[in-house]
Phi, psi and omega in degrees: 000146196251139171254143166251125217282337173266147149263205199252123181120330191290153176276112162269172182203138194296154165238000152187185190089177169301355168264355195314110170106000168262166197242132159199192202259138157320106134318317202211153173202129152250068175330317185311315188243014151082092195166119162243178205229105190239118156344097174069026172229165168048079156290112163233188186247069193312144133257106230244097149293146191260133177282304197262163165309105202075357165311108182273179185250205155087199218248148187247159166260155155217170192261123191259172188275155196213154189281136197283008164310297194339315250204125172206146169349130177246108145296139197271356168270321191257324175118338204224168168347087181220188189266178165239190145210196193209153193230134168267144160279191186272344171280344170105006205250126154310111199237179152268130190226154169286133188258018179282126189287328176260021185240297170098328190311136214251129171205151186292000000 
């Protein structure tokens, strides 16, 4: 099984392609094809045909899945960009810590 650095709820921010510097929340991670899904990045243009009676059709934007390389961690204590590392807390529990040499901060 392949692991990915992000879950679903974290804030990221692209680090290259055409979305580069933007920021959004995970949505969506398929650890299988190594591939997340981030809020309002990689917009593409579906053509939706209508299935039931009054549904309507025609083209919708959605959000597309983009490779999780792509993509890094926003710490939620300092505020920027970082790599991750893991830590046991004192309770016995595994955590994620931030690798910014003055922030250090413990996060789920």
């Amino acid at each position: 099984m392949n692991k990915v650095h992000v879950k679903t709820g974290d804030e990221v921010v692209v680090i290259n392609g055409k979305y580069r510097g933007k920021r959004g929340k995970v949505l969506e991670v398929s650890p299988k094809e190594n591939k997340v899904i981030v809020e309002g990045v990689n917009i593409v243009t579906k053509h939706v045909k209508p299935r039931k009676v009054g549904e309507p059709g025609g083209l919708i934007k959605a959000e597309s899945a983009l490779y999780a390389d792509k993509v890094q961690l926003i710490c939620p204590k300092c505020g920027r960009p970082t790599r991750t590392g893991s830590t046991v807390n004192s309770k016995g529990k595994k955590m994620r810590t931030c690798k910014k040499s003055d922030c250090n901060a413990e996060f789920e």
